[in-house]
Phi, psi and omega in degrees: 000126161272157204282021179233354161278343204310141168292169163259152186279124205231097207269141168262137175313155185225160150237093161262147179255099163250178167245072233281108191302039177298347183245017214288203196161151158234106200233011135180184237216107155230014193219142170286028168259008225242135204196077169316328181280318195272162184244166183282138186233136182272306174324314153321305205271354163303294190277344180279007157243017138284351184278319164291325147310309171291312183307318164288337184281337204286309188320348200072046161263143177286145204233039173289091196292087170308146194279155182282177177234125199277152179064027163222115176299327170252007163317322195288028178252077145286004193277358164331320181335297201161168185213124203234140190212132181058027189084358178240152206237125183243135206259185225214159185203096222257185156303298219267125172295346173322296194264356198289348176271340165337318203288318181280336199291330189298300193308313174307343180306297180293318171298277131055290206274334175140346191298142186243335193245069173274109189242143172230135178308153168273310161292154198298154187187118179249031169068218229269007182293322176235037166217136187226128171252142208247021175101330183213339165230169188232133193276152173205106304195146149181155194146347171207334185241290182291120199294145141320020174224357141281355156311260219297350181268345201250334200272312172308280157357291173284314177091062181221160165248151194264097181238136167312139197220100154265158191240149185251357181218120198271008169262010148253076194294306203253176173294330192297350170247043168209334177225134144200168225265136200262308186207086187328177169256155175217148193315322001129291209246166166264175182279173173233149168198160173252130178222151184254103205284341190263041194236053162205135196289173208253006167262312193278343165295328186287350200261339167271297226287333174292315167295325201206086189292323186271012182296174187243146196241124184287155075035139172296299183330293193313286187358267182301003159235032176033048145330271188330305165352337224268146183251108186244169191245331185128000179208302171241125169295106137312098158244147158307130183291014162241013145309035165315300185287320146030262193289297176322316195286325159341287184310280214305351185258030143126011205267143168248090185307140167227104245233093189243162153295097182243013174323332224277311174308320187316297198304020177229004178081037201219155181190200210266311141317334158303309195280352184268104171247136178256171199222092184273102192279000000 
């Protein structure tokens, strides 16, 4: 492809709500990446989301931070949280009794800040971990964390229609470490995303390949250096600084990769989209 077809990437203003991992910790395993013996440096893991943090102010993307909390550890997975879509916001419901006090400090967040069409699930539902919204549908993940019959509660909940995703492979637990949105849709364009087809049973890769012909398809490598993690604006891409090739096939199709160090968050199941929730009015 050449540099005078690429289309242009045009990055749109974000408002994300994150959580600055002051408490982080890996103190027990609910994920295979979660590993309590080996340690943790909380400070590693501090500058390594300001760095990501800072990284959204540069873009000129809104920044709101919920305050962290002592003894819940994985607070900084905020996009785990919720899912706000037209302003309305469906709350979070976790698997792990570990992570379950979480739902309220985000929700009190929101009642807080002005949001009125606030919902909290009945079903398990872990927000935006297993939910991508692509501009016109909102894609939705199950198979290890969010029960399927939380699809039709979001789909009620939110007024978005809803396709069913299931994953297969459990070091891809959420939707979020295996597909994300590249680009919304637009009257103009269809959305673009990226997935790694083989974390998805063979009804739902058929189920991409139909939706989305141009996708750009991760890699074991992109994968397993949790690639799929990544946050676009529509123009410049957050990866994890071992996602290389990635970033490369990305760059050629007009995209501007940005390579941060999340190592420390990884040890916890974690990348950049993890830590990320947008908050769409």
């Amino acid at each position: 492809m050449v540099a005078a077809s690429l289309p242009a990437r045009v990055p749109t203003p974000r408002h994300y709500l994150m959580c600055a991992p002051r408490y982080f910790a890996v103190e027990y395993a609910i994920n295979p990446w979660m590993d309590p013996s080996l340690p943790v440096d909380t400070d590693r893991a501090l500058a390594q989301w300001t760095a990501l943090r800072d990284a959204y102010l540069r873009f000129g993307h809104e920044v709101d931070e919920v305050p962290p909390q002592r003894g819940l550890p994985d607070m900084v997975f905020a996009a785990n949280s919720a899912t706000v879509i037209d302003g309305r916001v469906l709350g979070a419901r976790f698997r792990a009794p570990e992570r379950a006090a979480e739902a309220e400090h985000f929700r009190r967040w929101f009642v807080e800040n002005g949001y009125r069409e606030v919902t909290m699930p009945t079903k398990i539902n872990e927000a935006e971990g297993d939910f991508a919204w692509t501009g016109r549908v909102l894609l939705a993940g199950s198979g290890f964390r969010t029960d399927p019959d939380a699809h039709a509660e979001a789909q009620e909940a939110l007024g978005v229609p809803v396709v069913s995703l299931r994953l297969t492979d459990p070091r891809y637990y959420h939707l979020d470490t295996a597909l994300f949105v590249l680009a919304e849709a637009t009257d103009s364009a269809p959305a673009q995303v990226v997935y790694y087809p083989q974390a998805f049973s063979a009804g739902s890769r058929r189920v991409l390949e139909r939706m989305f012909p141009e996708a750009v398809l991760a890699t074991e490598a992109d994968a397993a250096s949790f690639g799929c993690n990544g946050v676009s604006d529509g123009h410049n891409v957050v990866l994890p600084l071992e996602a290389t090739g990635l970033a490369d096939r990305l760059a050629e199709r007009g995209y501007e990769p940005l390579l941060l160090d999340i190592s420390e968050l990884r040890k916890a199941g974690g990348g950049p989209k993890c830590c990320t929730l947008e908050i769409r009015k």
